[in-house]
N, C-alpha and C positions, 0 to 999 in steps of 0.2 A: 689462846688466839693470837697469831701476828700481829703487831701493834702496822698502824702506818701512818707515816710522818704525814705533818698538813702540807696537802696537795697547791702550787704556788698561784700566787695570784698575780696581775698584770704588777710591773716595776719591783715586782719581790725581786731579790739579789741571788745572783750565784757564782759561787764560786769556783776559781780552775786552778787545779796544781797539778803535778807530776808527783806523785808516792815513791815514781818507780824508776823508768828508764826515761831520758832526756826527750827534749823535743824543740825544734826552734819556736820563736816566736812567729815567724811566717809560715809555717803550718798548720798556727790558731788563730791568725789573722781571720779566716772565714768564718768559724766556729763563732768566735766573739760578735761581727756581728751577724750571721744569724739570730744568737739568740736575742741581741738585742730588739732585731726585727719581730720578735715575738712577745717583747713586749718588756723584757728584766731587764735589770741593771748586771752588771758582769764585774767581778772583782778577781784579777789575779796573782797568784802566788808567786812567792819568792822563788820557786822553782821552776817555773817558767822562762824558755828563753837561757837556759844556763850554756855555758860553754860545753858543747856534745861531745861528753866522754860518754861511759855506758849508763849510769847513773844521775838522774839532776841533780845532783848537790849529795852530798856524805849522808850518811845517815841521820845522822845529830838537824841538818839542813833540814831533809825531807818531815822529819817527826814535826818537827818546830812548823813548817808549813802549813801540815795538815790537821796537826793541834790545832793551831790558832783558826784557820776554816772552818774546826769545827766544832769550836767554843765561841766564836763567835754567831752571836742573836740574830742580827742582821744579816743572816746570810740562810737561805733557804734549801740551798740545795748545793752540795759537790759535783763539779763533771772533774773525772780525772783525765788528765787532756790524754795519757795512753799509756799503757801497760808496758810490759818486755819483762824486768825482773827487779825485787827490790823490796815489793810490800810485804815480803814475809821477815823481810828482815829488821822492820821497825814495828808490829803489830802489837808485839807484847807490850810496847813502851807507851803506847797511845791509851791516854786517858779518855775515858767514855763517860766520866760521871755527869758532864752537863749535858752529852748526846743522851743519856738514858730518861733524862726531865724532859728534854725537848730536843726530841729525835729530828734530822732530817735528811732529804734522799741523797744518798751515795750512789752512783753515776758511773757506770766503768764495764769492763767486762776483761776479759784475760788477765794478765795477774792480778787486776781486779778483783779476783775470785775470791784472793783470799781476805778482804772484806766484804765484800757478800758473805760470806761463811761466818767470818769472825761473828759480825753482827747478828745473825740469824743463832746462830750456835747461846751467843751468849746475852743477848735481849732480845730473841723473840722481835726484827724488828726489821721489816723490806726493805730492799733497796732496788736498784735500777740494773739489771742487766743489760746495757742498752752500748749505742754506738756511741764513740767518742770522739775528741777534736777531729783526727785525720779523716773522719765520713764526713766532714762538712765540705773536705775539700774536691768532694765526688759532686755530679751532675745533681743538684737542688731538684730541680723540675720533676715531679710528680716521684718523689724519694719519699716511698712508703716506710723506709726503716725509719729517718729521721722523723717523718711523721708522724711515727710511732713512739718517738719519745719525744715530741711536741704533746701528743694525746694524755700521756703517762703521766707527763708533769702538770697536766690540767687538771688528773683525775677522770679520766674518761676510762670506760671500765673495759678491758680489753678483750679481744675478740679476734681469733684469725683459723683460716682455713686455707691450706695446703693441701697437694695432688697427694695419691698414697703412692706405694712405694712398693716391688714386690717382695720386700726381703719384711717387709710390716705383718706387725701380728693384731690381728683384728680383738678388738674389748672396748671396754670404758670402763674409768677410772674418775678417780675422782681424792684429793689429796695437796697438799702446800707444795707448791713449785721450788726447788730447788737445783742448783748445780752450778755452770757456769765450764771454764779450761779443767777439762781430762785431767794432763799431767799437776795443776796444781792440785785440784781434789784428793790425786793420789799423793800427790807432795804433804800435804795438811794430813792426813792420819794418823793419829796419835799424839796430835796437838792441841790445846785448846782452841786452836778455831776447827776442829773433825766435826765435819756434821754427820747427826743423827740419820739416815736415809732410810727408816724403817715406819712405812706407809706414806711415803712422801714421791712426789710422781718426777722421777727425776733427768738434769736437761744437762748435757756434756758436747763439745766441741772443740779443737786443737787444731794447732799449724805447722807448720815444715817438721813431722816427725815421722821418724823412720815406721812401719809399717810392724815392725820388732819392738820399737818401742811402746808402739800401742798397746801390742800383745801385751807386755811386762804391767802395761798401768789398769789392763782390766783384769789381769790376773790378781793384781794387787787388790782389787775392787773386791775380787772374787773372795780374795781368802779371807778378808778381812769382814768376810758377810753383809757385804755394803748392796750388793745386788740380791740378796734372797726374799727378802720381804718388801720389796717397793709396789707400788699401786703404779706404777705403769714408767716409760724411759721414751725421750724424745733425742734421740742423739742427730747431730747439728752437722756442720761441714767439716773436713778436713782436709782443709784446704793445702796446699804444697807436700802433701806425702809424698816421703821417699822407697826409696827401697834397696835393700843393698845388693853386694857384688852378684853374693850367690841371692837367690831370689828366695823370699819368704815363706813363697807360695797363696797367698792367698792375698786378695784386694785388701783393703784398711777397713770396708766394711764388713767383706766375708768374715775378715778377724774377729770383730767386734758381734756379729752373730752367734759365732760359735761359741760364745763367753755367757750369753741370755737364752741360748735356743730351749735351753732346760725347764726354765723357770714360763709362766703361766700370763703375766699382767699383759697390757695392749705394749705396741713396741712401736714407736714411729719415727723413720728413719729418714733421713736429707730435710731434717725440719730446718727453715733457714734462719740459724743463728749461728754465726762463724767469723773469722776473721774475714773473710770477705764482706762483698757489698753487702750479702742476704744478711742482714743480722737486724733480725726485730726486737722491740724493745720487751725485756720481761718483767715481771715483780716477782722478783726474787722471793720466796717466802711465803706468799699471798697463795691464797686458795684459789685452785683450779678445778675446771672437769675437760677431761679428755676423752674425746669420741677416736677411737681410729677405725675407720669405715672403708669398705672396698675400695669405694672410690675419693674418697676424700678423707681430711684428718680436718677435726676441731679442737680447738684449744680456747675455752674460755676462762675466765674470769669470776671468781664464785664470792660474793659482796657478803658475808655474812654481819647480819642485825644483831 
């Protein structure tokens, strides 16, 4: 059974680092207080705010940041302030022994992924698929995503319902939510953080990638028997597809159909979780049931006692 770290209480503390690609400090300025307005203390990392080259700080910088994040007690929850590239290359070096006593939520999403993964793959243990710093700096006022990880971090048991779609394949399912970025999924295969995807109801979304490259990362899905046995696929937005000179021939979703049209589970497609605004918050890991229905898709939350 997924374990799940204790859900925060008013003035608990959270922490903000960069794992991965830089960010200034005036793109977390909203972020920060946000959450304060929600009621925590905010602690942030040495990677924060570093001089914008492609990476926040060397390697050796980032491990040492998010170690101590995440060996420290007093600190409830990670928000990675934002993804681009970098967490696969400090992963192996990250010690988890006092995260595995006293687990807590990890907060990210695109190269994010590959913690979500790691953790799940190797303690059995949720984390947050959710929006990070730069959605703070989007229209506040009736921001159901954010919301959605205001709710997540309270513990409120999640629930949503989206329009169907015609390319959806009508079931219900039921199975531990997993996935997160396309290309890392396919990047992480054969590594210790490769997740398991056999009965597990699985969720994938990407950005500025060629319509070729899609192709190549579900093919890679494909061979590697990642999509034969799953309980059901929510695929998310792709947002800035391109396409090259000579044309692919088919849309980014037509592609992504003809990879699943074989296989039998429920299939729900334009679910909003993306690099765009739509990106609702998930528990990664955490049991779900999925209805996809004519007219509408559910995705709940399943509390097991």
């Amino acid at each position: 059974m997924t374990k799940l770290p204790p859900y925060l209480k008013k003035h608990d503390t959270i922490g903000i680092v960069c794992p991965a690609g830089s960010m200034p400090l005036s793109k977390i300025k909203n972020c920060i207080t946000t959450l304060k307005s929600w009621g925590y203390q905010v602690k942030c990392g040495n990677t924060l705010g570093k001089k914008p080259v492609y990476f926040s700080g060397t390697d050796k910088e980032r491990l040492e940041d998010f170690q101590q994040m995440l060996d420290d007690k007093n600190i409830r929850a990670i928000l990675c302030a934002r993804g681009g590239y970098g967490t696969s290359r400090i992963i192996d070096q990250i010690n988890f022994s006092i995260f595995k006593k006293n687990p807590k939520w990890i907060i990210g999403y695109s190269d994010i992924t590959v913690l979500h993964a790691h953790i799940f793959k190797n303690f059995q243990t949720a984390s947050l698929h959710a929006p990070m710093a730069g959605a703070f700096n989007d229209d506040l006022k009736n921001n159901e995503y954010l919301e959605s990880l205001a709710n997540a971090l309270k513990g409120k048991i999640f629930s949503y319902e989206c329009d169907s779609h015609p390319l959806n394949r009508l079931g219900k399912a039921e199975g531990e939510l997993i996935g997160g970025n396309l290309s890392i999924l396919a990047h992480l295969i054969g590594s210790a953080s490769d997740l398991n995807m056999h009965g597990k109801i699985l969720f994938f979304e990407d950005v500025d990638e060629y319509i070729y490259q899609v192709d190549r990362m579900m093919v890679q899905l494909k061979r590697s028997k990642k999509l034969e046995n799953l309980a059901g696929i929510l695929i998310g937005g792709f947002t800035g597809t391109k396409d090259t000179t000579v044309p692919f021939g088919k849309t980014v979703l037509e592609t992504i159909y003809e990879h699943i049209k074989e296989y039998h589970y429920p299939v729900c497609f334009d679910f909003p979780v993306s690099h765009s605004f739509r990106n609702i918050t998930l528990k990664h890991g955490q049991f779900h049931r999925l209805e996809v229905g004519r007219k509408k898709v559910n995705l709940e939350e399943i509390v097991c006692t």
